[in-house]
C-alpha positions as CSV (number, residue, x, y, z in Angstrom):
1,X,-32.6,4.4,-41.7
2,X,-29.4,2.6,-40.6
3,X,-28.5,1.4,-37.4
4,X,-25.2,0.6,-35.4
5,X,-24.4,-1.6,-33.2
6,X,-21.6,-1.2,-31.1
7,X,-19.1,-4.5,-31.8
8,X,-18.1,-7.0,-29.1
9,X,-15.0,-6.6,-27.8
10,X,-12.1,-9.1,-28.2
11,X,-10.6,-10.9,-25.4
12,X,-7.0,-9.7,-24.9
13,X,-4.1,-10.9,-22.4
14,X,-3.9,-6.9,-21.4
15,X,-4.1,-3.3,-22.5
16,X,-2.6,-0.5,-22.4
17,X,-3.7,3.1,-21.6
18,X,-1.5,6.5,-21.9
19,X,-2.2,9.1,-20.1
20,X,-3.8,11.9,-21.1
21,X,-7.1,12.2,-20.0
22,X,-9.2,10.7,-17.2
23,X,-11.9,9.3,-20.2
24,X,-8.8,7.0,-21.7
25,X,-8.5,5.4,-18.5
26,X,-12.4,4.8,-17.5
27,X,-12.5,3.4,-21.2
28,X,-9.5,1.1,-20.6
29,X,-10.8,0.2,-17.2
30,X,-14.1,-1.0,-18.7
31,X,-12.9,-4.1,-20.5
32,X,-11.1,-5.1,-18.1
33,X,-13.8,-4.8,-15.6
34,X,-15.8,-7.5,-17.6
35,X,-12.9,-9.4,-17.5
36,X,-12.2,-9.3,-21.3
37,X,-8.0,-8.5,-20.1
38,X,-5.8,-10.0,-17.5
39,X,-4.1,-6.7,-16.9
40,X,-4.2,-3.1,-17.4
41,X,-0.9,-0.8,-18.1
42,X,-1.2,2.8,-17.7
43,X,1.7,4.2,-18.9
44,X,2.9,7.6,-17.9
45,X,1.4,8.3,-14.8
46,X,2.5,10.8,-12.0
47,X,5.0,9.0,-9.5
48,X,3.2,8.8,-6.7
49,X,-0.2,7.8,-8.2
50,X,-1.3,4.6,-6.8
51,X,-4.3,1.9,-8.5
52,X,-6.2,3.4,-5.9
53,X,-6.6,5.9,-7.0
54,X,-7.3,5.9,-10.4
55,X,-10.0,3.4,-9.7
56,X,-11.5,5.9,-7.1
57,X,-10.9,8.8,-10.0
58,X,-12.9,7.1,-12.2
59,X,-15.6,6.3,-9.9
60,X,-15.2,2.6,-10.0
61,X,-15.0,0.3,-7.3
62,X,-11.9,-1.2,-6.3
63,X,-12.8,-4.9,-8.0
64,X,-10.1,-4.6,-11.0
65,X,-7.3,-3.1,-8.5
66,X,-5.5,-6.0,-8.4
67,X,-5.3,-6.0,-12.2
68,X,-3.7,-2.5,-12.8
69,X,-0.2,-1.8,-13.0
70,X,1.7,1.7,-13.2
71,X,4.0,3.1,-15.4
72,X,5.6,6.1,-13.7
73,X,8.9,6.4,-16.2
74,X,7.4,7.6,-19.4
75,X,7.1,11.3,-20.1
76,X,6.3,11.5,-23.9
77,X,4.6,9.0,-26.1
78,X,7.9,7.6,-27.3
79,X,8.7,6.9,-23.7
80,X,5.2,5.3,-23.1
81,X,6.1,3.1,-26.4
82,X,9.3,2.1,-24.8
83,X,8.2,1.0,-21.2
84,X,5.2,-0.7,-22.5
85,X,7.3,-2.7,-24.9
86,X,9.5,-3.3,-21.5
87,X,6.5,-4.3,-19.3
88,X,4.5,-6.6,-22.0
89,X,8.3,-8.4,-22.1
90,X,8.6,-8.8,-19.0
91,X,4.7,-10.5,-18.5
92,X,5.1,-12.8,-21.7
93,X,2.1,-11.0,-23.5
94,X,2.2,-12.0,-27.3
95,X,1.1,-10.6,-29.9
């Protein structure tokens, strides 16, 4: 019988989420909860969502809140590419 493992996940400066479900984001908010990201984008979000929010949407305490920025521009994924390219720019996130 084989067995799996689930692999450890890499450290990363940030990550990125898109819209589209409420499971992306609890995924997305997990790493980052163990402190495995600096920051969290989630790109494509209604305008007047706040971090608030999502963390109280996904049934998580407020403790990455800080951590969680907003994109509110994008409205298709090509949109979400180009405002995430803008916001990982504008923190100095490399690569």
């Amino acid at each position: 019988m084989t067995q799996y493992t689930e692999a450890a996940s890499p450290s990363a400066d940030a990550i990125v989420v898109l819209t589209g479900g409420s499971e992306r984001v609890k995924k997305a908010l997990e790493p980052a909860r163990r402190g495995r990201a600096g920051r969290l984008l989630i790109s494509g979000v209604h305008p007047e969502t706040t971090p608030k929010q999502i963390v109280r949407r996904t049934e998580r305490s407020g403790a990455v809140r800080c951590c969680i920025d907003l994109d509110r521009n994008a409205n298709n994924t090509l949109e979400n590419a180009a405002e995430t390219a803008k916001w990982v720019r504008s923190n100095g996130f490399r690569a």
